[in-house]
N, C-alpha and C positions, 0 to 999 in steps of 0.2 A: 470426462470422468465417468468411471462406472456406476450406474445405478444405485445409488444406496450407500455412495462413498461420501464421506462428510469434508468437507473444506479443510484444511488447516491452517486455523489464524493464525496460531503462531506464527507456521512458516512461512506463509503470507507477509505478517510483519516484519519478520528478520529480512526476507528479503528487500520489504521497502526501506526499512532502517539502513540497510548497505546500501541501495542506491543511492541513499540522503549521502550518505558521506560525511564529511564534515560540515554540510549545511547545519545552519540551526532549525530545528523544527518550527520555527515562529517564520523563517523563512518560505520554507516548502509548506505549510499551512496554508500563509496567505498565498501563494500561489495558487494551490487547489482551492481555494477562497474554505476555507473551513477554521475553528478553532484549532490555538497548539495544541490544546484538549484532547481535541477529535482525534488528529493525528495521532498523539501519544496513545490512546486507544488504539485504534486501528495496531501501530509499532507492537503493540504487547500481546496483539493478537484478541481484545477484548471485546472488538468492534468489527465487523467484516466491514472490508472497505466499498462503496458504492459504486457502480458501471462506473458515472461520472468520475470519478478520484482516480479506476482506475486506467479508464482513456487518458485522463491528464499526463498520470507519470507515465502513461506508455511515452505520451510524444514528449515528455520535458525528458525521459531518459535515452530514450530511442532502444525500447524492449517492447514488446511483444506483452500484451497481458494475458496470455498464455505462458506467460514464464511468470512473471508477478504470482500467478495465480499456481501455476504448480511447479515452477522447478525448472 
């Protein structure tokens, strides 16, 4: 990302929310070992999600957290 460019949670979130699928969030939580809380933050873009979280979903979805993270 360029210099000075800011993250977007959002889109961040939508995109992990479409991975979930129709998992339940209490699912894929405890998986990442985090509150459904946590998650649900993170989903709505409230929360940036942490290296850790986002290494997990890379290998529980088999993406790339270069795409998690922008698209």
């Amino acid at each position: 990302m360029p210099a000075g460019s800011k993250l977007d949670l959002k889109a961040v979130g939508l995109r992990i929310k479409k991975l979930r699928g129709k998992m339940l969030q209490e699912e894929l939580a405890a998986h990442l070992d985090v509150s459904q809380g946590h998650l649900s933050k993170i989903e709505r873009g409230k929360v940036a999600p942490s290296l850790e979280i986002l290494i997990a979903l890379s290998l529980k979805f088999n993406k790339t957290v270069d795409w998690i993270i922008r698209g």
